[in-house]
TORPA-4810 file (N, C-alpha, C, O; in nm, 3 decimals):
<nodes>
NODE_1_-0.370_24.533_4.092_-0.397_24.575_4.228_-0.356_24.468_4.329_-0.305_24.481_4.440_X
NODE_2_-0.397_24.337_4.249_-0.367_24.239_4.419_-0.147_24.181_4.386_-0.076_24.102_4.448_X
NODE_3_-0.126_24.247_4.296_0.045_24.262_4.305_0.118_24.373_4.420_0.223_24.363_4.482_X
NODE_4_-0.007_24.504_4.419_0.052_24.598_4.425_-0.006_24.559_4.620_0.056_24.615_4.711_X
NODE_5_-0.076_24.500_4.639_-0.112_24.483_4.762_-0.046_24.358_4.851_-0.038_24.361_4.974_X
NODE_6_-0.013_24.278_4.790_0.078_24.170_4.807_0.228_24.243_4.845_0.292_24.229_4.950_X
NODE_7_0.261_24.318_4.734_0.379_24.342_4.804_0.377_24.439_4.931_0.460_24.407_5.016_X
NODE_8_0.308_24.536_4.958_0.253_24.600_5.072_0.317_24.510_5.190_0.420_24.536_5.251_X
NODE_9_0.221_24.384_5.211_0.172_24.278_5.309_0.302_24.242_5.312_0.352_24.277_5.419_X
NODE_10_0.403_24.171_5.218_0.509_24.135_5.212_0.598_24.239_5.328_0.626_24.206_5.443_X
NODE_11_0.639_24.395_5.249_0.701_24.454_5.302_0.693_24.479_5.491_0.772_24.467_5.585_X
NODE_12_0.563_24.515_5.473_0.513_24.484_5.650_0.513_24.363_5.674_0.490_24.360_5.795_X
NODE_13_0.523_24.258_5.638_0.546_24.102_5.723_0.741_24.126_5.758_0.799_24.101_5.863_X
NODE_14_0.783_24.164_5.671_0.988_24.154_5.679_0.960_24.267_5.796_0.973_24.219_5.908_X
NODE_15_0.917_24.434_5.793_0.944_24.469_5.896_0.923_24.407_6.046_1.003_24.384_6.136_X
NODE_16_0.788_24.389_6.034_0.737_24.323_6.174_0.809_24.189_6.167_0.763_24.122_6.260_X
NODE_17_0.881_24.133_6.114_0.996_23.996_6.148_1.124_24.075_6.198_1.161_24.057_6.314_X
NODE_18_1.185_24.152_6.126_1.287_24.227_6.173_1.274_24.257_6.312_1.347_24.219_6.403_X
NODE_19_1.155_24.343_6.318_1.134_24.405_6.463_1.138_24.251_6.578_1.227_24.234_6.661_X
NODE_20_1.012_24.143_6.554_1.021_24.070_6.629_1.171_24.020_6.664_1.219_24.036_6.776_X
NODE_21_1.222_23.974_6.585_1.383_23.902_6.567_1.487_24.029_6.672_1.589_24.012_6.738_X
NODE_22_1.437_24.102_6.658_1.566_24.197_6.706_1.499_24.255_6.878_1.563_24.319_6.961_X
NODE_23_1.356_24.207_6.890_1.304_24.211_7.049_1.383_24.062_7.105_1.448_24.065_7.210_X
NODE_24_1.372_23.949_7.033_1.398_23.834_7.091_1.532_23.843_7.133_1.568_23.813_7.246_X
NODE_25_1.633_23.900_7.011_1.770_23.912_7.073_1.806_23.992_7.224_1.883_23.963_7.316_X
NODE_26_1.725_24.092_7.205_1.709_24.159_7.292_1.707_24.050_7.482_1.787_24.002_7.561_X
NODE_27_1.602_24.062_7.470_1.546_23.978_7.551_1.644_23.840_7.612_1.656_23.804_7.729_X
NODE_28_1.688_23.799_7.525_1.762_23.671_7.506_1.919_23.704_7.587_1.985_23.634_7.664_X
NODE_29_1.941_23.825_7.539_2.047_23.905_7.599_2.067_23.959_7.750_2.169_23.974_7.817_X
NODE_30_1.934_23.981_7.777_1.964_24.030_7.891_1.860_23.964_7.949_1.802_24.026_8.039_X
NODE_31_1.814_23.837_7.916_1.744_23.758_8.041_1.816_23.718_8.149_1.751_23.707_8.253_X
NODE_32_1.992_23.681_8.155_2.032_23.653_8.253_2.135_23.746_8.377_2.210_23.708_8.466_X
NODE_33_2.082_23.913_8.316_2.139_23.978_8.415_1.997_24.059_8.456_1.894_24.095_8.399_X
NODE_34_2.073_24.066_8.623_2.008_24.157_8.690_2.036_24.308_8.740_2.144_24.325_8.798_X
NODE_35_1.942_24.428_8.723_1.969_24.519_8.715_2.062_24.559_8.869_2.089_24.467_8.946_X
NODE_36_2.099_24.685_8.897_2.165_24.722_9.014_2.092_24.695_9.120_2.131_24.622_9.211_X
NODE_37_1.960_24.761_9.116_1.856_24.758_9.201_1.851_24.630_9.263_1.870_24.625_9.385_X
NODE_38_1.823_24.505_9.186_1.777_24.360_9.167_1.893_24.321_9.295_1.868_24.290_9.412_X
NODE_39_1.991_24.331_9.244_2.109_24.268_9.302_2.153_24.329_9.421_2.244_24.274_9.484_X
NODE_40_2.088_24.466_9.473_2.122_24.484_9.589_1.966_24.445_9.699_1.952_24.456_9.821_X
NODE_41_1.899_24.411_9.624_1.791_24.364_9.676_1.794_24.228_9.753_1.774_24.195_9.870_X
NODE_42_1.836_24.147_9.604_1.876_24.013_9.654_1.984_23.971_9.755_1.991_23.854_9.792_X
NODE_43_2.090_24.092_9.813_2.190_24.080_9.895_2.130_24.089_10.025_2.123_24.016_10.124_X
NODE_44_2.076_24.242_9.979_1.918_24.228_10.147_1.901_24.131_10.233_1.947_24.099_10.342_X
NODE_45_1.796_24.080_10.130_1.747_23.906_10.139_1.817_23.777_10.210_1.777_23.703_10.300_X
NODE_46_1.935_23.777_10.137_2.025_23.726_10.213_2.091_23.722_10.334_2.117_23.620_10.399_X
NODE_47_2.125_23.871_10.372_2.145_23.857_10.468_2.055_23.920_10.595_2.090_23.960_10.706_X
NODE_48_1.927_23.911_10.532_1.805_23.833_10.618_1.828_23.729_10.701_1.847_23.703_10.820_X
NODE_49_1.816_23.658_10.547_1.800_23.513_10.593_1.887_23.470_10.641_1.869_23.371_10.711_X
NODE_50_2.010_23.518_10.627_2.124_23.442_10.711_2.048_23.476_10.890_2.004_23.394_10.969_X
NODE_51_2.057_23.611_10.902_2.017_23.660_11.025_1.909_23.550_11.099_1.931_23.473_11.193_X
NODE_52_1.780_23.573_11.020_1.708_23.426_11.084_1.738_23.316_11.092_1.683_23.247_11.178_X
NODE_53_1.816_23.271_11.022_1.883_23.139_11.035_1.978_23.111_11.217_1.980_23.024_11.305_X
NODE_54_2.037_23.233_11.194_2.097_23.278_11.371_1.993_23.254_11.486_2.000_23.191_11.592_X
NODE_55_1.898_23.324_11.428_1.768_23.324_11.520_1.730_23.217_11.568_1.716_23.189_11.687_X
NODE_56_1.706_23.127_11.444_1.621_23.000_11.492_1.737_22.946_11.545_1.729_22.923_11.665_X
NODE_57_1.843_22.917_11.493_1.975_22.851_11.572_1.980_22.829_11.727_1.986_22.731_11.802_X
NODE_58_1.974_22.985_11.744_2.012_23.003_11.900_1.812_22.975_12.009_1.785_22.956_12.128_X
NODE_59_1.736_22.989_11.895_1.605_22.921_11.958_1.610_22.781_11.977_1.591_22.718_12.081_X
NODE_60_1.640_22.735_11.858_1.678_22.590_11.896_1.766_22.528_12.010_1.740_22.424_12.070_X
NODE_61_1.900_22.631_12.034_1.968_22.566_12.180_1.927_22.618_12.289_1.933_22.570_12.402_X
NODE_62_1.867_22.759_12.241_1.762_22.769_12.421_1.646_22.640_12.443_1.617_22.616_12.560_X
NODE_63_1.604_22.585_12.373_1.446_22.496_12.364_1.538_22.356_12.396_1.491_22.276_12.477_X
NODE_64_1.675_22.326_12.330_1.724_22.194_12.393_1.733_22.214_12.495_1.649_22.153_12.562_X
NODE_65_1.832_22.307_12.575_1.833_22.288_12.706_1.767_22.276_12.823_1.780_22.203_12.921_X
NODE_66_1.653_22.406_12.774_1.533_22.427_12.844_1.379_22.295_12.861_1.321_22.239_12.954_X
NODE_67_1.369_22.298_12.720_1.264_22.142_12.707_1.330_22.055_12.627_1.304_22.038_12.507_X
NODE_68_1.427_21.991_12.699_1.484_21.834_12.610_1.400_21.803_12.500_1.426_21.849_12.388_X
NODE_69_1.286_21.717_12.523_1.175_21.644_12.432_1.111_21.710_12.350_1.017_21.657_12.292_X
NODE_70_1.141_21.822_12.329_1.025_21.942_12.240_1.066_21.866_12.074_0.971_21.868_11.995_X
NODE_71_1.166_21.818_12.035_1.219_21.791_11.940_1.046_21.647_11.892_0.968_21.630_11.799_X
NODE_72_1.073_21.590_12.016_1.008_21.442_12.014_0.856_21.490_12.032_0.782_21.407_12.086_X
NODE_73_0.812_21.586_12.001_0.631_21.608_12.087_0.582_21.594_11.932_0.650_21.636_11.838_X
NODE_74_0.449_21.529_11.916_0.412_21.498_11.763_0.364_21.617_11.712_0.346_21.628_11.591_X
NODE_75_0.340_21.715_11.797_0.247_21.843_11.734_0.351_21.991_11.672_0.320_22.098_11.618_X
NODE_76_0.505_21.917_11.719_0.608_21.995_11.642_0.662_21.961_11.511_0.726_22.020_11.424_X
NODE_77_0.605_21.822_11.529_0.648_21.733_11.362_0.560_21.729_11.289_0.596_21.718_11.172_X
NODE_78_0.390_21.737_11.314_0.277_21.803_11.224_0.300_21.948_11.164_0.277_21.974_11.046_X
NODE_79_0.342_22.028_11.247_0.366_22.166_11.215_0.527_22.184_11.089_0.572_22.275_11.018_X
NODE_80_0.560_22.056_11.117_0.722_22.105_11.003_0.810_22.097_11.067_0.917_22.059_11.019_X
NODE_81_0.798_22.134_11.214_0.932_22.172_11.312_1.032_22.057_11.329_0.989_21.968_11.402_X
NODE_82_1.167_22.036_11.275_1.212_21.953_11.304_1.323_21.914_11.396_1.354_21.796_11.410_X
</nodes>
């Protein structure tokens, strides 16, 4: 009986290795692409951020011209603003 149960355990340990081994490939495979969705998402994003980047740009040369020293006030350099 403990032959006939051993090999049992055996046979289900190789499947469930097989299976694991062939999720990892899996996985391993397509960890470095992104689906259609992903990638038109991430283009979005981008050109977000480009857009705000414009934004603050042109805030920044209204605020030079308008308040010279805003650059130099300490409560814009506590906040991050540089």
């Amino acid at each position: 009986m403990f032959d006939d149960l051993t090999e049992v355990l055996i046979v289900f340990a190789g499947i469930a290795g097989l299976v694991a081994l062939r999720y990892l490939k899996f996985k391993s495979q397509t960890a470095g692409q992104m689906s259609a969705q992903e990638v038109s998402a991430l283009e979005h994003m981008a050109e977000t951020a480009q857009r705000l980047e414009r934004r603050v740009t042109t805030l920044e040369r209204i605020l030079d011209s308008e308040v010279p020293a805003w650059r130099d006030d300490p409560a814009n350099l506590s906040a991050g603003i540089q």
